[in-house]
C-alpha positions, 0 to 999 in steps of 0.5 A: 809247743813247736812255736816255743821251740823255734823262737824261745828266747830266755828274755822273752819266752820263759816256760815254767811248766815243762812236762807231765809224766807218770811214774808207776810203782810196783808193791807186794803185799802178804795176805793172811794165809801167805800168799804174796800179791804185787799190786802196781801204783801210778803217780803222776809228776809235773816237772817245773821250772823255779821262777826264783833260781831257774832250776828244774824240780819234780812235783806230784800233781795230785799235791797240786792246785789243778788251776796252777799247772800252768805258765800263768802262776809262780813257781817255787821249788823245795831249795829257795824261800816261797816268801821271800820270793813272793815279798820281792815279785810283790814289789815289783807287780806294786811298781806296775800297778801304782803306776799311772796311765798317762806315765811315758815309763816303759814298763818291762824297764822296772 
C-alpha cells in the first residue's frame, strides 16, 4: 500500500478496491412478557471504484464473490449499465487477443 501511495499515477496505478470496513447496527426486539433486548449486527462493506464512470460506491461483502474482491476483477456500480460496459471491455480484450505475436503494435496503444 505505501508503494501505491507514493508513486500512484491515474495512467498507470489504477485501484478498484479501495477498503474494507465494518458498519455495526444496533436493534431491539420485544419479548412476550414486554421486556425489550437490543441486539447488535455487523455488516461488513467494501468500498469500490467503478471501472465505468470512476465513482466511489459501497457494497456488502457478504453479497459478493469472495475471489472478486480484488483489483483483478471489474467493477461496476448500481448508476451505470454492467452489460453495456462488459460488451465495450469485450471488444477491447478481443483486439489484444486476436492480435497475432509477430504484430509490431504496441498493445497499451489499442
Amino acid at each position: 500500500m505505501l508503494f501505491i501511495e507514493q508513486f500512484y499515477n491515474l495512467n498507470v496505478n489504477i485501484c478498484m478496491f479501495i477498503e474494507e470496513y465494518t458498519i455495526t447496527k444496533r436493534y431491539e426486539r420485544h419479548s412476550k412478557l414486554g421486556k425489550s433486548h437490543t441486539y447488535w449486527r455487523t455488516n461488513t462493506v467494501v468500498k469500490l471504484r467503478c471501472d465505468s464512470c470512476g465513482a466511489d460506491f459501497d457494497r456488502l461483502r457478504g453479497k459478493m464473490d469472495p475471489k472478486r474482491i480484488s483489483n483483478n476483477y471489474f467493477h461496476v456500480c448500481s448508476n451505470c449499465d454492467a452489460k453495456k460496459f462488459a460488451q465495450k471491455t469485450g471488444i477491447t480484450r478481443k483486439q489484444i487477443w486476436d492480435m497475432p505475436a509477430s504484430s509490431n503494435l504496441d498493445v497499451s496503444k489499442i
